[in-house]
N, C-alpha and C positions, 0 to 999 in steps of 0.2 A: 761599554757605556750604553749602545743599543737596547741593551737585554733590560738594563732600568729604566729604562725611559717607556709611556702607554704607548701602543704602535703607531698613534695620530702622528706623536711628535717623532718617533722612531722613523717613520716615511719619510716626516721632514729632512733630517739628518741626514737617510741613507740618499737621495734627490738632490741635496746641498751638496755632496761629496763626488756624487759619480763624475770621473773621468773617461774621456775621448786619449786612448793611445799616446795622440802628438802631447797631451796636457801631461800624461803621465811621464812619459820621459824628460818632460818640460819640469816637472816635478821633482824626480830622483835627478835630476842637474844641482837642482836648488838645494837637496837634502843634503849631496855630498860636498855644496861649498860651504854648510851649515858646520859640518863633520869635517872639515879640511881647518887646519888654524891658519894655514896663509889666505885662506877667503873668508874667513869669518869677521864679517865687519858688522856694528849696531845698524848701519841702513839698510845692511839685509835683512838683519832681525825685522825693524820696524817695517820693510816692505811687506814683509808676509804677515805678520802680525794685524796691519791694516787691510788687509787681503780678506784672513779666514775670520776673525774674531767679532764682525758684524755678522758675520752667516752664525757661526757657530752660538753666538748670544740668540740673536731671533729664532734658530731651531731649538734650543736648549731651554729657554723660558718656561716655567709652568707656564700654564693658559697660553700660551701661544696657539694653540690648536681650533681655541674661541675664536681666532679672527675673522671677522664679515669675510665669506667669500662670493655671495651673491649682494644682488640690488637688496633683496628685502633685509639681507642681516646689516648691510650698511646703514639703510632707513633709521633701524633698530638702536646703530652707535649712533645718531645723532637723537632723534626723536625718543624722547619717554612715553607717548600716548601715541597713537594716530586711531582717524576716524576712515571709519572705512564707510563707504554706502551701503545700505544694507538694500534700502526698495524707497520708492517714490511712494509717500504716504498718500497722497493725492495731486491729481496736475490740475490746468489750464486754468487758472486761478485771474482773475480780470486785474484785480491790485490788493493785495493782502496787504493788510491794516497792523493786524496783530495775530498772532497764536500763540496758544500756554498749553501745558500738560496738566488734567486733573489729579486730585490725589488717586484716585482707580485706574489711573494711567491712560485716559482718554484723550485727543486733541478736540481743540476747539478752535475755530481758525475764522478771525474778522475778514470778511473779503468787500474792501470797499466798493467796489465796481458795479456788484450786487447786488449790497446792501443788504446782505446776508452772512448769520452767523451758522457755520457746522460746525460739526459733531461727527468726529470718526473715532472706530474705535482702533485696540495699540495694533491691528493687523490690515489699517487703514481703509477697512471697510466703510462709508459714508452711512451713519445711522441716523441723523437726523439734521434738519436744517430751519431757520427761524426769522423772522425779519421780511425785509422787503423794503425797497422804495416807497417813503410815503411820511404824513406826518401825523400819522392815530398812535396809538397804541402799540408797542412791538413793532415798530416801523423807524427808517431812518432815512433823514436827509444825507447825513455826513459820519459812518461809521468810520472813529477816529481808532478807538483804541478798546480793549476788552482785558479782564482782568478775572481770575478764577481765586475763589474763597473758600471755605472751610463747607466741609458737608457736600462740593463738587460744584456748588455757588456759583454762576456767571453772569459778572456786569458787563456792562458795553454801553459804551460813550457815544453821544450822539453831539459833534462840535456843533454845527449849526444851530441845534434845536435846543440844546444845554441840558441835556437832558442822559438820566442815568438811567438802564435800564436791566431790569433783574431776570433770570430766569433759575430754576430750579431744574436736577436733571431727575427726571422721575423714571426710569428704568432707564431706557437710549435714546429718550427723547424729551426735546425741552420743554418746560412749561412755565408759560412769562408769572412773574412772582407781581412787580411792579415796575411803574414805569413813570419817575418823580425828578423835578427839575434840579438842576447841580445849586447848593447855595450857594445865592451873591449878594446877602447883608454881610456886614461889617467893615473893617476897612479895607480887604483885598478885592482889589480891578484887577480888568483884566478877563479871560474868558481862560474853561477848563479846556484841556486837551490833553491831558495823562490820567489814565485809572490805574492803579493799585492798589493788589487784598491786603488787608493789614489783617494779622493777629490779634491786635490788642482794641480796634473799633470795628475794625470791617475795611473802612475805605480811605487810599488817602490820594487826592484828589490834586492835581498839579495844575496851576493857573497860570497862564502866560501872558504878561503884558506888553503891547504892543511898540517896536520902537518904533522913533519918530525923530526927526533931523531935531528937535527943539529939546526934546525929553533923553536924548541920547539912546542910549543899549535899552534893550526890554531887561523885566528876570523872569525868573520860574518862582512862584513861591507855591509850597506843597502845607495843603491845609491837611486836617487830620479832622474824617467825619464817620460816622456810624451808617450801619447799613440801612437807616430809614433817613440818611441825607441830612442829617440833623450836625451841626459842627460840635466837633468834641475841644480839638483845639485848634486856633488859630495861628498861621504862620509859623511850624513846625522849623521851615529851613525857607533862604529866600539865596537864589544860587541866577547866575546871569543867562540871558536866554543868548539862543544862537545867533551867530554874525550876519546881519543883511548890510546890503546894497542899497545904498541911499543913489539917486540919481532927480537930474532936473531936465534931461535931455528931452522928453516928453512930457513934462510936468512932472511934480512931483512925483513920483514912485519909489516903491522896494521891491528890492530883488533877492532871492538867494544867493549867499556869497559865495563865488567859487573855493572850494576849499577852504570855507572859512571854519573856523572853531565852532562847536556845540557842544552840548549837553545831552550829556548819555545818565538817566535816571534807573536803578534797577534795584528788585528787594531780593536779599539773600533769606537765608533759613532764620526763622526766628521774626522774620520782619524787620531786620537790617534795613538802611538803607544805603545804598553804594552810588555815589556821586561821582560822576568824571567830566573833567571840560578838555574834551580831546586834544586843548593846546597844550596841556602840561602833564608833566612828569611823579605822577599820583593820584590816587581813588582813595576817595574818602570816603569813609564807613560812618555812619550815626546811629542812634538809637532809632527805634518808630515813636519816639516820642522830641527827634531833632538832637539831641545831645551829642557830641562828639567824641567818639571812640579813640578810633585811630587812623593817619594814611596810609596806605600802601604805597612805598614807590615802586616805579615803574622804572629800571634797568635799560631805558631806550638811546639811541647814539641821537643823534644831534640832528634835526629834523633837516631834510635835504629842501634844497631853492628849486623853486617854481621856474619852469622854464617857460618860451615863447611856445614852444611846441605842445607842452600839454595846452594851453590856453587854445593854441589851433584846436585838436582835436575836440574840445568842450564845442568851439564857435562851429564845429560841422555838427550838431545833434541839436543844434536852436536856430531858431530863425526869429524873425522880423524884431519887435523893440527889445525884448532880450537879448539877442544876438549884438545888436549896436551899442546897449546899455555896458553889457564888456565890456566889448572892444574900447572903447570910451573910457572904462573905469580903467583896462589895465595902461590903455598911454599915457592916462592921467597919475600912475602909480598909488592907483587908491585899494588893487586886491592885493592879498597878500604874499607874502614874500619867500616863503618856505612853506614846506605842507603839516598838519598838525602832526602828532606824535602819534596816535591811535585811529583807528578809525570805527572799530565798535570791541563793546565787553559784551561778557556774561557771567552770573556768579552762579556756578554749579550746585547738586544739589549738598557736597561736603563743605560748601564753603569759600571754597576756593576763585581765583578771580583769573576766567580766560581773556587772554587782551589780543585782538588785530589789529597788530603793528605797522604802520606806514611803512610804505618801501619807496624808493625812488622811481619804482617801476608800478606803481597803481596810477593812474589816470582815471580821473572825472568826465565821463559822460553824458550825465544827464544829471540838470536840476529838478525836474518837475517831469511825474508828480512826488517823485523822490529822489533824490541822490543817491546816487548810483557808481561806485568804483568798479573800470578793469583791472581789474588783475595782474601783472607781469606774465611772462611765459614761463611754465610750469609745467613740470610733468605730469606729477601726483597731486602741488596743493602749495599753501601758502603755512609759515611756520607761524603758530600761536604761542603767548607765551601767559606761563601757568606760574601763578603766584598766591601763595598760604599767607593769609591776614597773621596765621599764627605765628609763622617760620618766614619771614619778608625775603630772606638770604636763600631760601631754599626755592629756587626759581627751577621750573624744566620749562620742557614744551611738546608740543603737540602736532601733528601734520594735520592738518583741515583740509579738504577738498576745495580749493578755488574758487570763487563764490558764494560761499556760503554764509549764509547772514545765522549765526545760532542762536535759539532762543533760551533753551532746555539741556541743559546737560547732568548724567550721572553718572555712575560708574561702571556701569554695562550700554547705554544706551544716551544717543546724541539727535537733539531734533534740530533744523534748517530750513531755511528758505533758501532754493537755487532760483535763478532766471537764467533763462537759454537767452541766442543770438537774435530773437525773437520780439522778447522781452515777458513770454509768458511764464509765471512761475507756478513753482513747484515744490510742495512740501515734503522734506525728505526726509528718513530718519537713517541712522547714521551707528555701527557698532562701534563703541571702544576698546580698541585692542590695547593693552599694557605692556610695555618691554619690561619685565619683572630687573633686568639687568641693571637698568638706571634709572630706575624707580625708585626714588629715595625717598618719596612720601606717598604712603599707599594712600589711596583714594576710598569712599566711604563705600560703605555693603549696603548701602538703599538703591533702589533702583527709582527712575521717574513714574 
């Protein structure tokens, strides 16, 4: 039987079988009560039977020889993708806003702190940078948000000053196109604070109205306007904005709600648009023109209860009316109860929708100037989970690095934001490794 078997599994076998002397005569004991008919009884069949016939099945198997014998081929049986680090694109970043990848495969990267936009290129050299503090021209009070368009186009949002502002990349460096205020005729109130390229106008434009203890929840309503700011159409999609913190404890205020639900707005290929309100169990896809496709669900267990102890840990990274405004809201049972179901997407560049999963083990640290989850303890990373709009059923997943907020994803190449212990971040990019094994839906041949 040896001589047919490949020598991987053949090692097997002849390793499963070698005997120690005492086993061997312990052995031919058992063969000749086999061979004897006054000892031949069925419990000694089935002892030895239950004995050799698990060894002998595991060594005998095709593919037995495939089994994980290190860390990384175990990775490999569970994870279908992982992202490996490749290099730090750029560091010491004051508070990053936003960053996209150009179609020439460039970064551009909002750094609010600033109040500057760059420009690196894909081997993260810094080629150029634009903006500044201020209120002229190519200047910003409040860089919220930047968004990249057709021909390598970059807008950028200015909250404060409502103002949309264009630049063109004319070899590695920028050059401001115009700089024109967001429209606020018609019936949408409320102030801009989301830009995205669209295909079919140029820009679609997200306006957030404010809640208020009297007016209840805010929404998000996403206009549809051309690249000279001009509206194409109106109220596209109107989807609820994030959960605050009503308080009277020092007069009226709003606060960010600990782990409350939001609104993750994102465009796929084509100018999709991919809706998620991180309390529930589905992302919903639209047209760029607001029509409804289809949802995605989301395969997630049953959101875990908010304990006393993460709330501790939140009340040590704030201090004064914030700090008391909690404590207040949680003994009055006004935060909430469990923790949402997601905590951010991304839609790749084949399509596809990456989700990070709550865990029972991510804690909130910081509200302001953004929300900010730890992580659990981990070796390698946190598991993402990878779902085809086309195939809902055909779910894998991915190992992600710990931290990592991703903006950009392809099928060679993965871009991120880390922040260290610090809190300084750092843009990173990221290879896609593939376990061809349990890869059940190959991923596209575009690269970012």
């Amino acid at each position: 039987m040896l001589r047919q078997l490949p020598s991987d599994q053949a090692r097997h076998v002849i390793v499963a079988f070698a005997r120690t002397p005492v086993e061997t005569d312990a052995r031919a004991r058992r063969l000749y009560a086999f061979g004897n008919p006054s000892q031949r009884t069925w419990r000694r069949w089935v002892s030895l039977l239950r004995r050799r016939l698990w060894l002998v099945t595991f060594c005998c198997l095709p593919g037995c020889s495939d089994a994980p014998r290190h860390a990384s081929d175990a990775r490999a049986a569970r994870f279908t993708y992982e992202l490996e680090r490749e290099r730090p694109v750029a560091a010491d970043f004051g508070s990053i806003a936003a960053a996209a990848v150009t179609p020439s495969g460039r970064l551009v990267v909002a750094d609010a702190l600033s109040a500057q936009i760059l420009l690196f290129a894909e081997d993260g050299t810094e080629l150029d940078r634009a903006g500044g503090a201020g209120s002229g021209p190519g200047e910003f009070a409040s860089l919220a948000d930047l968004a990249v368009g057709a021909a390598d186009t970059v807008f950028a949002l200015d909250i404060q000053h409502q103002r949309i502002t264009a630049y063109a990349l004319q070899g590695d460096s920028f050059a401001l196109a115009y700089a024109r205020s967001v429209p606020v005729s018609g019936p949408i109130s409320g102030y801009a604070y989301r830009i995205m390229a669209s295909p079919i106008s140029g820009l679609i434009l997200g306006y957030k109205t404010v809640s208020t203890r009297t007016r209840g929840k805010g929404s998000v309503i996403l206009r549809l306007v051309d690249r000279s700011a001009i509206v194409v159409q109106d109220s596209i999609l109107v989807v609820p904005a994030d959960e605050v913190l009503f308080s009277d404890l020092f007069g009226p205020a709003i606060a960010p709600m600990p782990y409350g639900r939001s609104t993750l707005l994102r465009l796929g290929p084509g100018g999709g648009i991919y809706y998620g309100w991180t309390g529930a169990t589905g992302i919903e896809v639209y047209t760029p023109r607001g029509a409804r496709e289809t949802t995605i669900a989301i395969p997630a267990p049953a959101p875990a209860r908010i304990t006393r102890e993460m709330i501790e840990v939140l009340l040590r990274s704030v201090s004064g009316p914030t700090r008391e405004i909690i404590e207040d809201a949680y003994e009055r049972n006004l935060l909430p109860t469990k923790l949402p179901v997601f905590r951010d997407f991304v839609v790749a560049s084949d399509g596809r929708v990456w989700i990070d999963l709550f865990t029972p083990a991510d804690t909130l640290i910081s509200l302001s100037p953004s929300v900010y989850y730890r992580s659990g303890p981990s070796e390698r990373g946190r598991s993402w989970l990878i779902l085809d709009p086309q195939q809902p059923r055909a779910a894998v997943t991915a190992l992600v690095p710990s931290g990592a907020r991703l903006f950009a994803v392809s099928s060679t190449h993965a871009y991120g934001i880390e922040r260290d212990t610090l809190g300084v971040e750092a843009l990173m990019r990221y290879r896609t490794l593939r376990h061809p094994r349990l890869a059940s839906t190959p991923p596209d041949s575009s690269s970012s």
